[in-house]
C-alpha positions as CSV (number, residue, x, y, z in Angstrom):
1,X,-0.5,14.1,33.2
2,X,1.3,17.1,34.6
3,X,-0.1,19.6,31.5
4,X,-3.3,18.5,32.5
5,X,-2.9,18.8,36.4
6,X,-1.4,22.6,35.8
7,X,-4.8,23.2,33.7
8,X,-6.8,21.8,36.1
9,X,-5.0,23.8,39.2
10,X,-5.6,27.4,36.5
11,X,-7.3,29.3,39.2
12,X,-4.5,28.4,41.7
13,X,-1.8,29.0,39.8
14,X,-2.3,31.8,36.2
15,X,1.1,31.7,35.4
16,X,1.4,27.6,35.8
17,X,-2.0,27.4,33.6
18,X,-1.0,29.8,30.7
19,X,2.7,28.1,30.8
20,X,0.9,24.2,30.4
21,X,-1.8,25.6,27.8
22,X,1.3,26.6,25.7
23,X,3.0,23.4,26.2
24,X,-0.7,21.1,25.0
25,X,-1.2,23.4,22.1
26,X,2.8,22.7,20.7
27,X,2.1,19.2,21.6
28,X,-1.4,19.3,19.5
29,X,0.2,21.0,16.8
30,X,3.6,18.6,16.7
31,X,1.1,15.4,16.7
32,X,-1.0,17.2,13.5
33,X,2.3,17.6,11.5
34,X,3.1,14.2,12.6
35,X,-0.4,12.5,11.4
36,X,-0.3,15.0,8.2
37,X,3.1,13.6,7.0
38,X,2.1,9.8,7.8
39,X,-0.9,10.3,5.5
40,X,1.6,12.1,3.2
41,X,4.5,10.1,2.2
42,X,6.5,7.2,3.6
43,X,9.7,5.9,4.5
44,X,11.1,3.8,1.5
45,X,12.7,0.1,2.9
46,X,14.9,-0.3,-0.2
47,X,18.3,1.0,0.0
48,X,18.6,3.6,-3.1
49,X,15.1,4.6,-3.3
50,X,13.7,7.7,-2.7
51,X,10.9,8.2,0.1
52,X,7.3,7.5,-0.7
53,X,4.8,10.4,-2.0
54,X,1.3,10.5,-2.8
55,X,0.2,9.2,-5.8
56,X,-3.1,10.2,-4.5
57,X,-5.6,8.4,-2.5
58,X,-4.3,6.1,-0.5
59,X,-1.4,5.4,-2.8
60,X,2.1,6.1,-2.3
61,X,4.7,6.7,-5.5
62,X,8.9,5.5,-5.0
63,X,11.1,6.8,-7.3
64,X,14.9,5.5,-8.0
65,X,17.4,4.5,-10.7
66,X,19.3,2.1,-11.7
67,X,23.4,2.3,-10.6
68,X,25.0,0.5,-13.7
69,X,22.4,0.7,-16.6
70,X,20.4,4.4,-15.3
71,X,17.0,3.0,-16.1
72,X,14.4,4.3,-13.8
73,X,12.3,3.0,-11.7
74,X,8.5,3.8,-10.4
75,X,6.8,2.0,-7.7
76,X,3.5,2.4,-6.9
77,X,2.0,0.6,-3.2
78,X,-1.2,0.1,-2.6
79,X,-2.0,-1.1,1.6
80,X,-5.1,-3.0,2.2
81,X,-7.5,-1.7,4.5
82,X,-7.6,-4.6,6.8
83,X,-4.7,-7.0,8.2
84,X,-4.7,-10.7,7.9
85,X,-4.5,-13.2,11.0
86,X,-1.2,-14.3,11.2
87,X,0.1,-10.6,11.1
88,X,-2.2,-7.7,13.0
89,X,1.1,-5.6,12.5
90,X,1.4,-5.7,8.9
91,X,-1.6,-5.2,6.0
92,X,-1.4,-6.8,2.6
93,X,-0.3,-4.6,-0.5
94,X,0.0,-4.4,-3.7
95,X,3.0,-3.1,-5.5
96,X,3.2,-1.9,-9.1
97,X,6.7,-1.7,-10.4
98,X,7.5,0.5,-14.2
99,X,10.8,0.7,-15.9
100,X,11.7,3.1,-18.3
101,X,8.2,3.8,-18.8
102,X,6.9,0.3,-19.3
103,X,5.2,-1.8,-16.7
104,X,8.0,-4.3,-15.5
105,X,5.8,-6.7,-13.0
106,X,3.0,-6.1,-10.0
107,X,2.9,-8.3,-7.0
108,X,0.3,-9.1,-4.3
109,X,2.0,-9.5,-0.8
110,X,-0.7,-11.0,1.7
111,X,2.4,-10.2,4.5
112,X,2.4,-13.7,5.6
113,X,2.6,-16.9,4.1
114,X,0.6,-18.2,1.0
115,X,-0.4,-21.7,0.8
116,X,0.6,-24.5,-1.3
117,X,0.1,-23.7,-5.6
118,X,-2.8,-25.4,-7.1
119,X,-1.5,-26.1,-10.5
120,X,1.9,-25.8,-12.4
121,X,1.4,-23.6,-15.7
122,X,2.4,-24.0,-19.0
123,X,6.0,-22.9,-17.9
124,X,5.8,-25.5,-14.9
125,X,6.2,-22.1,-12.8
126,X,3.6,-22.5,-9.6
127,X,0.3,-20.9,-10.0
128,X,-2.3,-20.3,-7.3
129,X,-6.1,-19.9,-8.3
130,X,-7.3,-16.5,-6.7
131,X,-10.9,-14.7,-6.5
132,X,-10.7,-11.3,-7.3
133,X,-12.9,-8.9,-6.9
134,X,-12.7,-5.0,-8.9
135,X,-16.0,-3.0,-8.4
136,X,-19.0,-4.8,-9.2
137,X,-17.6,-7.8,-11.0
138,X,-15.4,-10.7,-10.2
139,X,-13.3,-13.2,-12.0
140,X,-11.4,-16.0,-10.6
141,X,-7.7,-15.7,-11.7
142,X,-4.2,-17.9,-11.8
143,X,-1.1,-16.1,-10.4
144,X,2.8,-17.0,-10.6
145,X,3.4,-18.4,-7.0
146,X,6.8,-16.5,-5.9
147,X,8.6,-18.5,-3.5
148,X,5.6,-18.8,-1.0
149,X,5.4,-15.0,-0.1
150,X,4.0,-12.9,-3.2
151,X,1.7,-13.6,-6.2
152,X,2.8,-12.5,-10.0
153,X,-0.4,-10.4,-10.6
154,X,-1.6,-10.2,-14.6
155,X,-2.1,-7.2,-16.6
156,X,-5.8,-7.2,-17.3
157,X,-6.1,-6.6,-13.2
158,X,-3.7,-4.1,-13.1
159,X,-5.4,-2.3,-15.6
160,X,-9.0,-2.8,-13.5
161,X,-7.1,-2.2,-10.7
162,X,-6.3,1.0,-11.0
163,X,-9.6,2.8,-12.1
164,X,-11.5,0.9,-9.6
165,X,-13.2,2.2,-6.2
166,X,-13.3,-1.5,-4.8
167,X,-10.5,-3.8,-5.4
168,X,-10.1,-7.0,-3.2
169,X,-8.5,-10.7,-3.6
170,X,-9.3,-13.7,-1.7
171,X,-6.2,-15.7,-1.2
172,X,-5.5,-19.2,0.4
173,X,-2.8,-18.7,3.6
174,X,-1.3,-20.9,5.3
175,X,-4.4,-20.2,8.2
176,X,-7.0,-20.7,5.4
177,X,-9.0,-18.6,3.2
178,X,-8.4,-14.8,3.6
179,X,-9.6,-11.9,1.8
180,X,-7.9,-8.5,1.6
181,X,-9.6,-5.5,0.9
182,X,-8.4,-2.4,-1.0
183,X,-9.5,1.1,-1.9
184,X,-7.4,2.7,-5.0
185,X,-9.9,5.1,-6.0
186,X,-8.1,9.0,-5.8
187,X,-4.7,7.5,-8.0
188,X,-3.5,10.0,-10.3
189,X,-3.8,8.3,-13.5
190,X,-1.5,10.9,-15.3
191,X,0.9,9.8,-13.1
192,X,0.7,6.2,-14.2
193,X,0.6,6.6,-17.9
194,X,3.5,8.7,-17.7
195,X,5.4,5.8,-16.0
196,X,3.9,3.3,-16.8
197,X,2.4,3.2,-19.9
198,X,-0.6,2.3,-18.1
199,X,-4.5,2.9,-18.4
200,X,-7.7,2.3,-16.6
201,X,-9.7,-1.1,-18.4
202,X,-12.9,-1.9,-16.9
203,X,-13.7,-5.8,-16.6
């Protein structure tokens, strides 16, 4: 408020102007570098692994190793675009984790709590019936249930997954029926066949 009183007093005061016009262009520029490294990389929440870079779009890539065997270890996060009602302060994301070169496992986090499994499978593991969505086609799907916070997501989507434009899941919360809505076009592919083995399979 005081930059912009000095700016607004300029004719008053030259010296007081050209002092807060320096001041709002280093705050302009500091708030750029700030937004440019937010859209870059990310902050990794697991102790031992490295901080997130872009995988392009609007994915991010973690990197880390394993202490006692040395195996290593890719993550790939995708957020949703939109947040789900029981949590405005966290989206939905999808997580794809490679070892040694091999997919290991991806998981669906709606960042709140899933409802009740529909069905045990042939394991008697948990399963939960999802809608899923991945460009112009969908397919209704049954996911490992994982302790009431993620779903165990199958290959085939994976593979859809990551050489769609539109990717979204409709999930069952505990506050109903929820959809959450993805955009993983702009992934680097190479990326993703060099860690995990991985390519693009079109429903």
């Amino acid at each position: 408020m005081k930059v912009l009183r000095l700016l607004q007093n300029k004719n008053q005061n030259p010296y007081s102007w050209a002092a807060a016009a320096a001041v709002a262009t280093f705050l302009l520029m500091a708030v750029s570098a700030i937004s440019a490294a937010a859209q870059q990389g990310a902050m990794s929440p697991y102790q031992g692994e490295n901080d997130g870079v872009s995988a392009g779009g609007k994915w991010l890539k973690f990197e880390s190793e394993d202490k006692m065997t040395g195996a290593k270890k890719v993550r790939f996060d995708l957020l949703a675009n939109n947040y789900f009602k029981a949590d405005p302060d966290s989206k939905p994301r999808v997580d794809l984790v490679c070892k040694d070169g091999k997919l290991a496992y991806a998981d669906f986090n709606p960042s709140e709590r899933l409802g009740r499994p529909d069905y045990p499978g042939f394991w008697g593991q948990p399963k939960m019936e999802v809608m899923v969505r991945i460009d112009g086609s969908h397919d209704h799907k049954g996911w490992n249930w994982e302790r009431g916070h993620f779903l165990a997501m199958d290959k085939g989507t994976v593979r859809g997954l990551i050489g769609a434009e539109v990717f979204n899941i409709e999930v069952r919360t505990r506050t109903g029926p929820q959809i959450a809505e993805f955009s993983p076009a702009g992934l680097n592919l190479d990326e993703v066949r060099h860690a995990c083995d991985l390519t693009p399979h079109k429903p």
